[in-house]
Every structure is written in structure tokens, then in C-alpha cells.
C-alpha positions as CSV (number, residue, x, y, z in Angstrom):
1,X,30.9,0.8,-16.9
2,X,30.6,0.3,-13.1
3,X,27.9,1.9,-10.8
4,X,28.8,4.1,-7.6
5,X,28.1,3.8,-4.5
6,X,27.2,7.0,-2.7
7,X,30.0,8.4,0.2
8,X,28.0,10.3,2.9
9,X,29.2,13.6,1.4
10,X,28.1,12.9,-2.0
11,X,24.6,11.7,-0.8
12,X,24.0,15.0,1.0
13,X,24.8,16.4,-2.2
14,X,22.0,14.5,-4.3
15,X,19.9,15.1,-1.3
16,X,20.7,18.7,-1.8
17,X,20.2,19.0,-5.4
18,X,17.6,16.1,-6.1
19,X,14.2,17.7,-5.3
20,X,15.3,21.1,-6.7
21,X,16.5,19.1,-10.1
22,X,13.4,16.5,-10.1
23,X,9.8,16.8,-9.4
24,X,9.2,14.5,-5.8
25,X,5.7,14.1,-7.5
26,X,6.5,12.1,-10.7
27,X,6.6,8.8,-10.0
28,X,6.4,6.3,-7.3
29,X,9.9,5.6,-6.5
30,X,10.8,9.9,-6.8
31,X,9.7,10.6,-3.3
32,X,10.6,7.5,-1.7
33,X,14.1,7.8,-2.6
34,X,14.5,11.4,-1.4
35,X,12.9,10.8,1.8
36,X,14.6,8.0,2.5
37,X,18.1,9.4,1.6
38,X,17.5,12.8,3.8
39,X,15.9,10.5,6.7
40,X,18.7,8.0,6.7
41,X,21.3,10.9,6.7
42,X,19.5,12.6,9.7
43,X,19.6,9.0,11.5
44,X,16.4,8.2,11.5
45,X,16.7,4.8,9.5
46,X,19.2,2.2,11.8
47,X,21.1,-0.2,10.0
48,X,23.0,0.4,7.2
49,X,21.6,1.8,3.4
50,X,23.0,1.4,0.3
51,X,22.5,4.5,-2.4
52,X,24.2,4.4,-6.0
53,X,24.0,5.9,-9.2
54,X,24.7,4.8,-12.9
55,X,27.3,7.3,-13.1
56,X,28.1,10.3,-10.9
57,X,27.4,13.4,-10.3
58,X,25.3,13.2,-13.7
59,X,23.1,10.2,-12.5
60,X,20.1,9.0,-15.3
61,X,19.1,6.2,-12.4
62,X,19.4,5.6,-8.7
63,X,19.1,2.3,-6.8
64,X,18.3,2.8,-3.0
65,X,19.0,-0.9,-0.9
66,X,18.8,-1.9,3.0
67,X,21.7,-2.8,4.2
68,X,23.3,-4.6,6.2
69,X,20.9,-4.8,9.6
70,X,18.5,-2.6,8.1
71,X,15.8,-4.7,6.8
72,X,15.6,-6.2,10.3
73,X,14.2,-3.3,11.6
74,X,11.8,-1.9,8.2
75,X,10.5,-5.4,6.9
76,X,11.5,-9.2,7.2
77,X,13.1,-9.2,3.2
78,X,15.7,-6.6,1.6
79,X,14.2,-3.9,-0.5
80,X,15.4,-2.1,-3.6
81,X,13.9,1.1,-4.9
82,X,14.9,2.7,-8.3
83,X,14.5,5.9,-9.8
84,X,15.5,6.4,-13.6
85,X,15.2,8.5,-16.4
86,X,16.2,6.3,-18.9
87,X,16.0,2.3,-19.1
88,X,20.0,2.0,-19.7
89,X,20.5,3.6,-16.4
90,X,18.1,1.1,-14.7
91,X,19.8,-1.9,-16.7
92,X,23.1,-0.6,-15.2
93,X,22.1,-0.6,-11.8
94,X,20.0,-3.8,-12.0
95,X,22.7,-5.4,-13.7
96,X,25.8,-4.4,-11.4
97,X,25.9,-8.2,-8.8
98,X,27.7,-5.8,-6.2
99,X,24.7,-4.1,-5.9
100,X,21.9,-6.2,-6.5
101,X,21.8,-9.8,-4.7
102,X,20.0,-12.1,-7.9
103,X,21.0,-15.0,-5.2
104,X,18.3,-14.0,-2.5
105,X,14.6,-13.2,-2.1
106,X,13.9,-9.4,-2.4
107,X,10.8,-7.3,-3.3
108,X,11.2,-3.6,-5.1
109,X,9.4,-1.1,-3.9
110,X,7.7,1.3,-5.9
111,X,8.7,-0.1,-9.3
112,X,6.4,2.0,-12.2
113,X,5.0,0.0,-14.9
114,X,7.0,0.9,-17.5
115,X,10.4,-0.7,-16.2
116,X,9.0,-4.0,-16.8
117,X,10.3,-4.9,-19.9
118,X,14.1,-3.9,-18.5
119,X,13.3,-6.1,-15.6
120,X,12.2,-9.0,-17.2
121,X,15.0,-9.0,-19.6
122,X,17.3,-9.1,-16.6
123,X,15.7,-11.2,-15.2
124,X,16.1,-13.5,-18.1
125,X,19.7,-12.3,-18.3
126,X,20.5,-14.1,-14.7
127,X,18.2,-16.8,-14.8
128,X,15.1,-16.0,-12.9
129,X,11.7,-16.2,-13.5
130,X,10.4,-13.1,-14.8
131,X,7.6,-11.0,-12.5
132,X,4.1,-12.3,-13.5
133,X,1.2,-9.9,-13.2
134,X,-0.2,-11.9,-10.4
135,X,3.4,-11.6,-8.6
136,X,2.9,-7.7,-9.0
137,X,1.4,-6.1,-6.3
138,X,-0.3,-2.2,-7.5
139,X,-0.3,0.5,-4.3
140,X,-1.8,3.4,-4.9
141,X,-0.3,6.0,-2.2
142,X,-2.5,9.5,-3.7
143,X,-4.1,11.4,-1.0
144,X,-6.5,13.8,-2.7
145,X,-8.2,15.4,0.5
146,X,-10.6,18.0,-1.8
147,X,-11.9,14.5,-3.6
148,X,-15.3,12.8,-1.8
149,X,-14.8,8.8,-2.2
150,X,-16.6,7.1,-4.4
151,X,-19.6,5.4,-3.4
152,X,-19.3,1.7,-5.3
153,X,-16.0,1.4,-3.6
């Protein structure tokens, strides 16, 4: 079963439908992906993006990937981003070699802890070394403006 690649038209549509469907708030990767997607459609990324889905339009994961010329301009090394509901959706799209380069350097963004254990077994799966815990790099991004900072910190 092969992954798809978003057309323009069918990301406005999961731009259209994905904050109403999912809650922006529920992981690290949720908001990400939607902002990128709507910004990228308004024209605000240059460069080329990649979105796809395990299967459409009733997606359980999505991958979102600079393309070609993008990273130039956002960071020196491609990015992927994923958003899933369930790990065989995130195997799919980590697994599919026409979306993911195994071949070059790349860092994923916003990766939640318990997609671990489907990455490492790809990772074993195509050869490379597994993520270690001092190869992971936690970023907290919660804002709570009513919360006073605490004081050991």
C-alpha cells in the first residue's frame, strides 16, 4: 500500500478540515503541520514542500517534508514532521523511500515520545543506527502566560 502525495487542491482540503477534525493542541507535530500547510499554501514558505498521507482522504498519519530548495531558506538540513493516530500509519509513511531519503542526514521535528519504538524499528529495517537518548533533543514550546516561573530555574 503506497502513500499519497498531497495535490494543491487536496491540501487545502486537509487544511480545511484538519483543525475542525483534530485538536491543534495535542501534540507537538498537530500544530506544526497545520500551520505549515495553510502558510505554505498562502506563499509564505519559498521552496518547494512535500505533504502526504497514509491513505487519502481518510489519513491515520501525515508526513510534512522540505522540498526541493526549501530547506535552504528554513535550516541548513531537510526536516520531516509526522502526525499520526496510529503507529501503522507512521510505519507507512516512514517506510515509503519516495518520501523519506534513509540515504541523507535529516532531523524530525517535533517527533512525540511514543513513536520511538516505530522509528527505531525502521531504523533497523534500513540499516541505521537507531536514535539514542543523547541524540534526542526535548523542546518544550508551552507558553502558559497566567503561570509565574519558577524560582530554582
Amino acid at each position: 500500500m503506497s502513500c499519497h502525495r498531497l495535490s494543491s487542491r487536496a491540501l487545502q482540503e486537509f487544511v480545511n478540515t484538519f483543525r475542525l477534525t483534530r485538536d491543534l493542541t495535542v501534540g507537538p507535530s498537530t500544530a506544526k503541520i497545520f500551520f505549515t500547510a495553510r502558510n505554505y499554501l498562502a506563499g509564505k514558505i519559498p521552496g518547494g514542500m512535500v505533504f502526504a498521507v497514509d491513505k487519502w482522504p481518510d489519513y491515520t498519519a501525515v508526513m510534512c517534508a522540505s522540498g526541493e530548495g526549501t530547506y535552504k531558506f528554513m535550516q541548513d538540513i531537510e526536516t520531516y514532521t509526522f502526525y499520526w493516530e496510529n503507529k501503522d500509519g507512521l510505519l507507512q509513511l516512514l517506510r515509503e523511500d519516495k518520501l523519506v531519503d534513509w540515504g541523507k542526514n535529516f532531523t524530525i521535528a517535533a517527533f512525540s515520545e511514543k513513536g520511538l519504538p516505530v522509528l527505531n524499528h525502521v531504523c533497523r529495517q534500513m540499516g541505521k543506527p537507531a536514535p539514542q537518548q543523547d541524540n534526542l533533543v526535548q523542546v518544550h514550546t508551552a507558553f502558559h502566560p497566567n503561570v509565574l516561573p519558577a524560582t530554582d530555574r
